[in-house]
N, C-alpha and C positions, 0 to 999 in steps of 0.2 A: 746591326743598324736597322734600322724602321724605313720601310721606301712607302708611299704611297702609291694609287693609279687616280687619277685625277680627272674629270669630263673637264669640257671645254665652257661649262659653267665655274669650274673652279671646284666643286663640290668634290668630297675625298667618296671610290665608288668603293673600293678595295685598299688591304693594309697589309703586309706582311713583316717581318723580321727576320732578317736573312745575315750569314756572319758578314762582318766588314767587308772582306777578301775581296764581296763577291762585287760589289761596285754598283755602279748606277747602271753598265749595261747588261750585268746578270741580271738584275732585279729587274732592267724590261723586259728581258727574254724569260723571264720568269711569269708575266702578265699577260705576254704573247702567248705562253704556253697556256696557261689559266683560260683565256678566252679565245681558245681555238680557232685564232683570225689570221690573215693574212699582214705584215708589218705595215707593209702602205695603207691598210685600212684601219689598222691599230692606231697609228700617229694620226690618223685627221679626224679621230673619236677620242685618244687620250693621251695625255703627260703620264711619266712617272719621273719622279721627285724625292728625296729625304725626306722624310716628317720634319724635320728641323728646318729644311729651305722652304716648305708649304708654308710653316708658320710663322717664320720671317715672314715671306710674301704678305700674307695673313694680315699681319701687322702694318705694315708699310703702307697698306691699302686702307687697315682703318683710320690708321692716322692723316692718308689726303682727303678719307670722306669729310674726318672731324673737321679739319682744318677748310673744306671746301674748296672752292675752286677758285678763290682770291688770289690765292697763292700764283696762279698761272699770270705769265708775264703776258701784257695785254700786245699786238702787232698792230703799230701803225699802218 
């Protein structure tokens, strides 16, 4: 499976492909290792994610830009 590392722009910084088995939290301890940081300072600089659930997200986001911000219900 494909996991990404992701900054808190959204931008993809890093990509690997790692067997299934290994899950979403090998593949962060795997980005933990890669960037030789501390976890608490890892998670407030980045996500890791599937390439498949990025690009959902991806998506989902382009479709409320197209759509713009009508959509949001207005509060009396």
């Amino acid at each position: 499976m494909k996991y990404v590392l992701v900054d808190r722009g959204d931008n993809i910084v890093d990509r690997v492909e790692l067997t299934s088995d290994i899950g979403l939290g090998g593949a962060r301890t795997f980005f933990v290792g890669r960037k030789q940081i501390e976890s608490e300072k890892f998670d407030q600089i980045w996500k890791v994610m599937t390439e498949m659930d990025y690009n959902r997200n991806k998506e989902r986001k382009n479709k409320y830009e197209e759509f713009g911000s009508w959509l949001d219900i207005e509060k009396s």
